[in-house]
C-alpha positions in Angstrom: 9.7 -12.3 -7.3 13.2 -10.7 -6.8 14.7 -7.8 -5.1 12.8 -5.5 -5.7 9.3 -6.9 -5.3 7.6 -6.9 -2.1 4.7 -8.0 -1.2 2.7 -5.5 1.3 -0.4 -6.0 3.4 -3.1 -3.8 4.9 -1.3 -2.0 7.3 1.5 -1.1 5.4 -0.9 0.8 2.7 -2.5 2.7 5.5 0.6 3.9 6.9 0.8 4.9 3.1 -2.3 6.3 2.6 -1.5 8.7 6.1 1.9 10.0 4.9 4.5 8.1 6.3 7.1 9.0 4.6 10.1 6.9 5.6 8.0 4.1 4.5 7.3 5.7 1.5 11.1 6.6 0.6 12.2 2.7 1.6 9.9 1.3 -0.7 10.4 4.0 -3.2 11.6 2.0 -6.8 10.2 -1.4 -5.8 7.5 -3.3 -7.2 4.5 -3.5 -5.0 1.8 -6.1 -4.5 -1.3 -6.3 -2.4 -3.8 -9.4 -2.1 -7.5 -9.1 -3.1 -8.2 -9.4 0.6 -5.8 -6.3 1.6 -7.6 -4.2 -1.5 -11.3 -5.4 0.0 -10.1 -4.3 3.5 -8.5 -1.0 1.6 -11.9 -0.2 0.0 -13.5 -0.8 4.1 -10.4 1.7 5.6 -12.5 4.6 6.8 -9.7 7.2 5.6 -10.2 6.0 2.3 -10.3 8.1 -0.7 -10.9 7.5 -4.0 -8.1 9.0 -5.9 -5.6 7.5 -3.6 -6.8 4.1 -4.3 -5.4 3.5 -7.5 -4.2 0.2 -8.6 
């Protein structure tokens, strides 16, 4: 990893997933990642919608 790759858990994706969008702009041009565990617990996220889980 380098700069610009972060490594973001569950709760970061469902601030996502509502809209934040200072969170959104800050990690605008980075390279994500998420652990199988954050997308199980993604897939289990009762706002979850299918076209806005796409990895």
């Amino acid at each position: 990893m380098n700069g610009t790759d972060i490594f973001i858990d569950t709760n970061i994706c469902v601030y996502l997933l509502n809209g934040d969008t200072v969170l959104a702009e800050l990690l605008q041009g980075q390279n994500l990642y998420i652990s199988i565990i954050t997308e199980m617990e993604l897939y289990a996220y009762h706002g979850y919608n299918s076209s806005a889980l796409k990895f």
